[in-house]
C-alpha positions, 0 to 999 in steps of 0.5 A, a space after each residue: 798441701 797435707 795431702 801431696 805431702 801425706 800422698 807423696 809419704 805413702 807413695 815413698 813407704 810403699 817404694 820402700 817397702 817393694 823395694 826391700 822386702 815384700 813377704 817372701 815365699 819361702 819356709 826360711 826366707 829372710 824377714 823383711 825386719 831381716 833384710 832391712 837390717 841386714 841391708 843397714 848395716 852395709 850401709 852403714 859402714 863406719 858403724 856410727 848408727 846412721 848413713 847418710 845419702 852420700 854414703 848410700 851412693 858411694 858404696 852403690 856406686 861401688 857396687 854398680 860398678 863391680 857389677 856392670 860385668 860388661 863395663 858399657 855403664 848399664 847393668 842389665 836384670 841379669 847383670 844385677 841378679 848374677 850370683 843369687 842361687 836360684 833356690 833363693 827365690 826370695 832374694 832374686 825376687 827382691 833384687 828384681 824389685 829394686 832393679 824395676 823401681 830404679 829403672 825410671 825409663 823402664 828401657 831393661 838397664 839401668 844406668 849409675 844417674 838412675 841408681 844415684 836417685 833411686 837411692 836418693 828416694 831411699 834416703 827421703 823416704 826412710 830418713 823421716 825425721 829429715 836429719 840427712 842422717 838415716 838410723 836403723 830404726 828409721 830404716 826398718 820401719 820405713 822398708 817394713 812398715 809400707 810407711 816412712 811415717 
């Protein structure tokens, strides 16, 4: 049973860690730690040190739907990159990332269901205490880390 767990542990770190930073190539890219952080704080809109999963999706329900230009609730890799500038590599590669991982029928779209859990994931991985509440501490470690442990 430890191992599924352990197994199941890495796997989520190494979601995350793909998902919100991975060593960019860039001299002024944006650290993982950066990112992470950066990325927590958006999320963590009310300012009290912790999202919850319901706060994950309500902003990137928000955001899904501002970005979804076409309004047939699918976004598209282009949909969900526009407004990078090309020269942020960095950046396009990891919103790239995030968009391969959440697409779970690797179909080139994602739809509002398919970003609802990948957020969901986010949330189990990075909250390792499993207090539903995730801290910035826990968010970090697990987005650079490779581990939620």
């Amino acid at each position: 049973m430890d191992f599924f767990r352990n197994t199941g542990r890495l796997f989520a770190g190494l979601l995350l860690t793909i998902a919100f930073g991975l060593p960019a190539v860039a001299q002024e890219a944006e650290s993982d730690a950066e990112s992470a952080a950066r990325y927590f704080n958006r999320l963590d809109q009310k300012k009290q040190g912790f999202f919850t999963l319901a706060d994950m999706q309500r902003i990137e329900a928000k955001t899904f739907n501002r970005t979804d230009d076409d309004k047939d609730g699918l976004l598209t890799l282009s949909e969900f990159n526009f407004g990078i500038p090309d020269e942020e590599r960095d950046v396009i590669e990891r919103f790239t990332r995030r968009f391969r991982l959440a697409d779970a029928d690797s179909d080139g779209r994602i739809t509002l269901d398919e970003y609802m859990a990948f957020c969901a994931k986010v949330v189990t991985t990075a909250d390792t205490n499993q207090d539903g509440m995730v801290t910035e501490e826990e968010f970090v470690a697990a987005a650079g880390s490779g581990s939620a442990e």
